[in-house]
N, C-alpha and C positions, 0 to 999 in steps of 0.2 A: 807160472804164467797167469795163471787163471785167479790167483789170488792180487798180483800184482795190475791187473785189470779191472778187477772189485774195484781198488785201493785207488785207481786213479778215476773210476767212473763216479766212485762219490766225491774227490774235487772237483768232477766238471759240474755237480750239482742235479737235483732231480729233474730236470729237463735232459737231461744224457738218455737215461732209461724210461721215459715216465712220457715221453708225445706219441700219441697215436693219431694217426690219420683218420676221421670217422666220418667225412666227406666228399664227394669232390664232384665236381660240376670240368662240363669237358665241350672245349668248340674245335671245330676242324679249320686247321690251319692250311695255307699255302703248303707248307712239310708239317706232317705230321700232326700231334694237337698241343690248344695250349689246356693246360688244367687247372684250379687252383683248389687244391683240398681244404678242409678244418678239421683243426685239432678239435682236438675233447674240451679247452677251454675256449674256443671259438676264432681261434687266431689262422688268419688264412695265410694261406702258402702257397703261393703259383707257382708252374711249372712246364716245362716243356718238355712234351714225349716223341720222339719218332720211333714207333711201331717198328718190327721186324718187315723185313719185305717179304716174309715166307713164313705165315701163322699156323703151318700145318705142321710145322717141326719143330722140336725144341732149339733153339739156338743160344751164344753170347748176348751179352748185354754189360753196354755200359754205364754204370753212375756218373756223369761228369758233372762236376763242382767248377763253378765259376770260381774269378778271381776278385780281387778287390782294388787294388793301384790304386785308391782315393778316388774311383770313378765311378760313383754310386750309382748313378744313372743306368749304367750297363747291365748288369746284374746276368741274367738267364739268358736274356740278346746272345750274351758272347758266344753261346755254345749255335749258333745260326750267322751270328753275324764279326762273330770274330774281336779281336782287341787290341791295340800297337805291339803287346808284347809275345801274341801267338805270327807265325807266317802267314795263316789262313782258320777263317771257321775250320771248326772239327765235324759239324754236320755232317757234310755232304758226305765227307771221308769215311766216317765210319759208318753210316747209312750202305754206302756201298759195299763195304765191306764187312756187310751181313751184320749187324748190332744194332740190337734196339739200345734206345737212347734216354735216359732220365737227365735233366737238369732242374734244381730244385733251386727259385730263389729267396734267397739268406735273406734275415734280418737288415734294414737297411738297404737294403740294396733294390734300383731296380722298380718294380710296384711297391717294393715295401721301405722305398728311400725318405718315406715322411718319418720314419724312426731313424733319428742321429745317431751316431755310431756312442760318442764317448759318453753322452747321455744313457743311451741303452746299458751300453757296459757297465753304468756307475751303478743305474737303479738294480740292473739283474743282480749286484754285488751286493746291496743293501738287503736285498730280499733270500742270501743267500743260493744266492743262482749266478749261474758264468754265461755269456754270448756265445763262449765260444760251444759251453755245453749245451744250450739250445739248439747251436746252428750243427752240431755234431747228429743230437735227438730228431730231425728234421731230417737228416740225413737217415739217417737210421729206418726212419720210418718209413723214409724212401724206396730204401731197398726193402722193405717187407712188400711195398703194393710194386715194385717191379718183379719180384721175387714171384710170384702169382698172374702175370700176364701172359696169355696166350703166346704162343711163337717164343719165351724169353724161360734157358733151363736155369733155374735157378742156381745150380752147383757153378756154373760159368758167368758169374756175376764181377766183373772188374770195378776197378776206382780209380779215375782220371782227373788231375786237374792242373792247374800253373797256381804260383805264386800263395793267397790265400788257398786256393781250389786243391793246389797241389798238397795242402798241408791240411785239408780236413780228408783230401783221399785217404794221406798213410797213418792219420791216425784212425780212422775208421777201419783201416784195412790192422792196425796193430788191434784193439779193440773189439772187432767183431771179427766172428771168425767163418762168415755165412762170404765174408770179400775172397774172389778166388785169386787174383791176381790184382798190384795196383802199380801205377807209374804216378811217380810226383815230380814235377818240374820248379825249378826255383823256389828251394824251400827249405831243404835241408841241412843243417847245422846244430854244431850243441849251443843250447841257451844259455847254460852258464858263463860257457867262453864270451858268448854274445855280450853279455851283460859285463863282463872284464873290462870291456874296449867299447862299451854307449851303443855299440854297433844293435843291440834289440830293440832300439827308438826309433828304428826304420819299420819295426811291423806296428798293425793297428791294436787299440788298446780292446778287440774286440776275443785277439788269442791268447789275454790274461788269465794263467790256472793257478790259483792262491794256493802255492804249498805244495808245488809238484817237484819242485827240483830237489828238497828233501827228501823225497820217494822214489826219482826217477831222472836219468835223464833225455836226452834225445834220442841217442843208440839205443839207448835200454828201450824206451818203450816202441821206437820203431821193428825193432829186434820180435816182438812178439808178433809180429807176423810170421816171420818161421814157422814151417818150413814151404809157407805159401810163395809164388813165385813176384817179385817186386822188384821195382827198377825206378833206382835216384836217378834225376839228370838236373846236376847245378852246370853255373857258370862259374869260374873263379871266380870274376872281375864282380861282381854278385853284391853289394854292399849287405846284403843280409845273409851270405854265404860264403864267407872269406875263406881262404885257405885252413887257416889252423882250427875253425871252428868246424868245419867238413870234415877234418881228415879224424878230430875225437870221434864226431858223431858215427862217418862211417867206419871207425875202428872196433864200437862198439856193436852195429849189427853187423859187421862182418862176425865178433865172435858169437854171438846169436847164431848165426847161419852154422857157423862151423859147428856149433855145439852139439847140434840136430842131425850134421854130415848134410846140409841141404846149401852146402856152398855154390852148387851149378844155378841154385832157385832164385839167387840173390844177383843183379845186377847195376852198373854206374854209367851213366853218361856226363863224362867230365871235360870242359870246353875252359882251358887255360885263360883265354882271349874272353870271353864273352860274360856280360853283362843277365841282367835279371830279363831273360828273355830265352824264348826258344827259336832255333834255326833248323834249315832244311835238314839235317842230319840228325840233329835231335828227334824231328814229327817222323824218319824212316825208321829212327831206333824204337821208336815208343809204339809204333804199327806193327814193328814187328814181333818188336818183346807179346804184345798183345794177341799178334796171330800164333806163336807158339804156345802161350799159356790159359788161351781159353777156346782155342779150335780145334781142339782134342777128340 
């Protein structure tokens, strides 16, 4: 596992392991604050924190990764103000229910939407570097300064997101192993399959990994979460999640799980009917997967 993690952290390119946070400046918001840190090469990254409501104890905490829909404008908003394809903000909800909160916003997106997406992706490719590894590194780094905050235990550190958000959670959560639990909403499929049927020209050119699928595929490198506890929830009706492209992908970390004996740690939330979006049933699966696996 730990070699097959090497292998895929030098195709995301040295922005995967290599961004550190070495600033941040901080205002108080309505809820909670906004932040925006600097990298070591001076690239800023804002961000949105809601603090634990209880700094005298160690608690959960969640990483939440926004989405992308082509609606750049939105970025780190979503996790306050919500997006057509969630029911509701995730703020309020998880605030109350004890989690502090990081949302970090991505490349393009948001404050940082003066950078074009397919432009970003082409130049980071020229210079030997991936988006999607940047926006992973960013991540990463994230959890090192949530990892360290007052009120928030680190060993109880989750990863949440939909759509793009959902799909830098579980790889973050396959890849580092500091993620205790993660849930990803419309995201999950194998990419080969994808790539069979056109059906991968629905995601942005921003999750291009040069050279992954001869190393690895969906299952497989989701599966390297094992024996952590993690929870799929697709749509069928999902155009970037079709039936037969789900059913390889979670074939594959179900045998992951099984292999570990960590079959109970692994779960699905699968909605025959329903589209790239999440529904009332979905946000009590994902609340609760989440009060089981990090309110220990």
């Amino acid at each position: 596992m730990t070699e097959l993690r090497d292998v895929v952290g030098r195709l995301l390119g040295p922005d995967f392991g290599g961004i550190r946070f070495v600033d941040m400046q901080a205002e108080q918001a309505k809820t909670g604050l906004d932040l925006c840190f600097s990298t070591a090469t001076g690239e800023r990254v804002p961000a949105t924190y809601l603090p634990p409501l209880d700094i005298t104890r160690s608690g959960p905490a969640i990483l939440y990764c926004h989405a992308h829909g082509a609606r750049y404008q939105i970025g780190r908003r979503e996790l306050r103000e919500g997006r057509p394809a969630l029911t509701a903000p995730y703020a309020g909800v998880l605030q109350a229910a004890g989690y502090a909160v990081l949302c970090l916003e991505m490349p393009c997106f948001g404050d940082r939407s003066d950078l074009e997406e397919n432009a970003t992706a082409k130049a980071r490719l020229w210079h030997g570097r991936t988006l999607f590894g940047q926006m992973l590194g960013e991540q990463r780094a994230g959890l090192d300064w949530l990892a360290r905050q007052p009120g928030v235990d680190p060993a109880r550190i989750g990863t949440l997101g939909i759509s793009m958000g959902g799909t830098l959670a579980w790889w973050l959560a396959a890849l580092d192993q500091r993620v205790a639990a993660c849930v990803s909403m419309a995201c999950f499929a194998d990419m080969a399959a994808l790539i069979e049927t056109g059906a991968h020209d629905v995601h942005g050119n921003y999750m291009t990994v040069p050279g992954l699928l001869a190393v690895c595929s969906t299952g497989r490198l989701s599966g390297l979460t094992a024996p952590r506890p993690l929870l799929h929830c697709v749509g069928l009706q999902d155009s970037g999640t079709p039936e037969s492209a789900f059913a390889i992908a979670r074939a594959e970390v179900e045998a992951a799980y099984r292999e570990c004996g960590a079959e109970n740690a692994l779960s699905f939330f699968v909605d025959p009917e329903l589209g790239h979006a999440e529904t009332k049933e979905m946000r009590e699966n994902v609340l609760k997967f989440f009060e089981s696996a990090l309110n220990r």
